[in-house]
N, C-alpha and C positions, 0 to 999 in steps of 0.2 A: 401694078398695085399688088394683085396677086404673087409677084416674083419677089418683090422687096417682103412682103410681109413673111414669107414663106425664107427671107436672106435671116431678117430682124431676129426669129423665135428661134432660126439653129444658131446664132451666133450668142442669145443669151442662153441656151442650152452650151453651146461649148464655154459660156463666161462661168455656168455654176460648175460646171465639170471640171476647167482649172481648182476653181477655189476648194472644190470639193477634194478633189483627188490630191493635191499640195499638200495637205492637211492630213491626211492617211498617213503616212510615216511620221508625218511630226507626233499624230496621238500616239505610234506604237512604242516610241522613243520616250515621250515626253510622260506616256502614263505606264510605263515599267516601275512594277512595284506598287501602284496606284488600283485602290479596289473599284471594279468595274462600274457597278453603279455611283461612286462617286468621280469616275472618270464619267460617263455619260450626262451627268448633274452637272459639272464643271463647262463641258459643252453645249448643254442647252443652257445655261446660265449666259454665257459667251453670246449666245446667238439671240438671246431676252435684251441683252445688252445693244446689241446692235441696233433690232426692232426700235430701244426705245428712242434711240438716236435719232433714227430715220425717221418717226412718228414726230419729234419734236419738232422736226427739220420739215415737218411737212410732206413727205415722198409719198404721200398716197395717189392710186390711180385708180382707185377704183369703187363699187361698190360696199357699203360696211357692211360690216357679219349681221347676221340675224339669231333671233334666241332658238329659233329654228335649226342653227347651224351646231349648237352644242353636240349632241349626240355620234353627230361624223365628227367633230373635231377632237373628242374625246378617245374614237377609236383609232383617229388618225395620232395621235401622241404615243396612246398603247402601243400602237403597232410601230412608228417613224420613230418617237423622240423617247419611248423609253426602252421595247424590247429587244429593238433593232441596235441601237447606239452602243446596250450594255453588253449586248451576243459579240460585236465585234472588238470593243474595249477586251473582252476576253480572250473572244478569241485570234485575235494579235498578238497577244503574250506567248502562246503557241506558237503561231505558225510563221513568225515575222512580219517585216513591213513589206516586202517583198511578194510572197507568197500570197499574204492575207489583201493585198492590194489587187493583185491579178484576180483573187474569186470573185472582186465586187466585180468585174464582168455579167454575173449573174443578173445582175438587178435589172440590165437592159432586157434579158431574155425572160425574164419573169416579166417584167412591165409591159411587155410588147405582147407578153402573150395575153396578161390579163387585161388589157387593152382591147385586145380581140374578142375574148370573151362576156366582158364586163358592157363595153361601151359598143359593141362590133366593128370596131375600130377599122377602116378598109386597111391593108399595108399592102401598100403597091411592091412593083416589081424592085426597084429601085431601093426601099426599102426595108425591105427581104433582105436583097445584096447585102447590104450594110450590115444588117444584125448580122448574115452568114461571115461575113468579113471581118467584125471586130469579134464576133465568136470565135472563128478560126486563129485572131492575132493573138487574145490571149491565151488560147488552147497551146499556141506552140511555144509561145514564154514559156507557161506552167511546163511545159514538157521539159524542158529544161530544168527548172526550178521547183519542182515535184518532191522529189527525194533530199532537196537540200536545206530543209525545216530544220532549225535549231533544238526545237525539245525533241525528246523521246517520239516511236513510230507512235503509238498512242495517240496521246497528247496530240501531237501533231494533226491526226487524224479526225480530234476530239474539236481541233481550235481551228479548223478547214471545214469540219461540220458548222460551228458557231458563227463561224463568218458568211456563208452559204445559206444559213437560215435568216443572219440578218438582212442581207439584200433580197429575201422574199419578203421580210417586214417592210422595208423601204419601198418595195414594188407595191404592196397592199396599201401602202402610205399615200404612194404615188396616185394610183389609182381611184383612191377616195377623195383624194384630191381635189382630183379632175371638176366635179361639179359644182366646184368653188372656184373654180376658175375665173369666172364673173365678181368675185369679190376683187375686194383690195389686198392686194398682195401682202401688203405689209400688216396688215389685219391679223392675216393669216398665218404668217410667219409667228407674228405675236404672239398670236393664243396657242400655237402649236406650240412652241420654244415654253414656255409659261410653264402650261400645264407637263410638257414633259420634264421640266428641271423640276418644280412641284414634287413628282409622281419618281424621279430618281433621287431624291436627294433623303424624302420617307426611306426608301428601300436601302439608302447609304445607313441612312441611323438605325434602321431594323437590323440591317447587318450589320451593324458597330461596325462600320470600316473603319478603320484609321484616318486624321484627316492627312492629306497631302504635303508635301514640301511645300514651301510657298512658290518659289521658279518654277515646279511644273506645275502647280495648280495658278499658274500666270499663261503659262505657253496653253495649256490648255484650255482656258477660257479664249486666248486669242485665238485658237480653232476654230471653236465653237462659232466664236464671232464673223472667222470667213467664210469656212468651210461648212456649220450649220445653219448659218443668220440669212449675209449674202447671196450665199448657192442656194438655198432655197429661195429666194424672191424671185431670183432670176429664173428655176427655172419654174415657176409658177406664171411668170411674165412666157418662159416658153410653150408652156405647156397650152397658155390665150392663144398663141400665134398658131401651134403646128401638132395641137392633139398628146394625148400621154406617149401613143406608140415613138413616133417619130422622137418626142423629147427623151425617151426612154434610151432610145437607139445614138443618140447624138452623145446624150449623157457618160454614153459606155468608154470614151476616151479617159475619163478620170481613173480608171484605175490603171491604165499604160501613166500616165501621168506619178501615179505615187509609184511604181514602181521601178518607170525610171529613175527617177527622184533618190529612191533607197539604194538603187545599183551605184549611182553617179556619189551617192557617201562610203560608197562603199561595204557595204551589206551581201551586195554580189558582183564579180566580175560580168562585165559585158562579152555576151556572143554572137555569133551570127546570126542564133533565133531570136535577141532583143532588134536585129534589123530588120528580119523578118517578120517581126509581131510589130514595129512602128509600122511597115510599109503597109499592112493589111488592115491598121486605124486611120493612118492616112485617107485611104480609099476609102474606106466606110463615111467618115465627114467629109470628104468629096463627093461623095454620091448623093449625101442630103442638098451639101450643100447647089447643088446642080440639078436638082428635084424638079421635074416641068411643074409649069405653074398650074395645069389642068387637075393637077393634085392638090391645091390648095385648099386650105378650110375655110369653107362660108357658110357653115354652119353655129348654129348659138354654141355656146360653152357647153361644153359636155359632150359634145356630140361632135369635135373637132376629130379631123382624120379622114373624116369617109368624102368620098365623092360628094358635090353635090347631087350630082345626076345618077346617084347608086340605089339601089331598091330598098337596101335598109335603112336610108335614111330618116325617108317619114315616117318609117314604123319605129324608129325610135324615137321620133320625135313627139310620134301619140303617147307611145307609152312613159312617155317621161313629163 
């Protein structure tokens, strides 16, 4: 029981990590030229969209939100669906699909850590491995792909910072998440996707952006709807089964995914370090996915990750 549930949450972790990371190079491509916050608006629009399909269609599982829940879900938009989306819409422009695909890397190492910090998340041995592993896989892409940013060293440097603070929002996203877990996924997605298209779409008409071609502001709503809508239910659905850290850590395949994606259109030739940075995420979701079951979580939501039989369990279990 323990084994399959602990199979179920990394495989809808690796399900949003595809849809997620797909979707990385099509925004860089697709919102060239496209002002960031109404790039980020177009994408949580996409993912509202989806929400409402799946709500019609019935796909709930779970608990509904409470009025209670406002406040985290409010900060959860801030940080996931406005400030995050619009950092990397920018800073993609920069640094390509390529490059800017490799830093969302970050998000797993920010999420695991605030995972630890936040929830005391245990991270087994196992674990560990994996984060040191797909850390290492994308460290040695980017070593390759480092110096080979289209804009200026600046810029460059400018849209490598914006992308690198988005996947800290994403990970605070993450993290806040977590003790929503017990709701209805699709809830959640809802109100998140809402109020973040809401809350970018203000900042598109305060900044008089221009509005979009209609073909990319098509492609780009169809992001939104895989890559913001889908990937997150899923990994909301993962995060029930196997705690933020571990979702966090499984997660980190999506950005080998958009990066291979951009090499294979040709954005950059392939080399030995793109077989060397597959083979080191390979082993990372091998290692989840091979997890002993004595690591499983049978703890309530929120408190997914730790041992049952670990010491801080029930102290956080009072304190919460």
């Amino acid at each position: 029981m323990a084994t399959s549930a602990i199979t179920r949450g990394v495989l809808c972790a690796i399900g949003a990590a595809i849809a997620f990371g797909t979707t990385t190079p099509i925004v860089a491509w697709a919102g060239h030229g496209v002002g960031p916050f109404t790039t980020a608006a177009l994408l949580y629009l996409g993912a509202s969209v989806v929400a409402a399909i799946l709500f019609v269609a019935g796909r709930t599982t779970g608990a509904p939100l409470h009025r209670g829940d406002l406040p985290r879900l409010l900060a959860i938009a801030i940080a996931g669906a406005a400030v995050a989306p619009v950092l990397l819409a920018w800073g993609l422009q920069h640094t390509g699909a390529t490059v800017g695909s490799l830093l969302l890397n970050l998000e797993a190492v920010f999420t695991v850590g605030l995972a630890r910090v936040v929830f005391g998340e245990a991270i087994g041995r196992r674990v560990a491995l994996a984060v040191v592993a797909m850390a290492a896989g994308g460290a040695a892409l980017a070593l390759d792909l480092a110096g080979d940013a289209t804009a200026g060293p600046s810029l460059g440097l400018l849209g490598g910072l914006a992308v690198a603070v988005a996947t800290l929002g994403w990970a605070i996203d993450n993290t806040l998440t977590l003790p929503l877990a017990s709701r209805d996924a699709l809830h959640v997605v809802a109100a998140k996707s809402g109020l973040g298209a809401a809350l970018t779409v203000a900042l598109a008409l305060i900044a008089r952006e221009p509005l979009p071609p209609l073909g990319a502001a098509l492609v780009l709503l169809a992001c939104g709807a895989t890559g913001y809508g889908i990937s997150l239910r899923l990994y909301l659905l993962a995060q029930r089964a196997i705690g933020a850290g571990r979702t966090g850590s499984v997660f980190a395949v999506a950005p080998f995914l958009g990066a291979a994606i951009a090499i294979a259109a040709g954005e950059r030739g392939a080399t030995a370090w793109t077989a060397v940075s597959a083979a080191l995420f390979a082993l990372g979701v091998y290692l989840h996915l091979t997890e002993r079951p004595h690591a499983a979580v049978t703890c309530p939501a929120g408190q997914r990750g730790r041992r049952a039989d670990s010491p801080d369990a029930r102290t956080a279990q009072r304190s919460r």
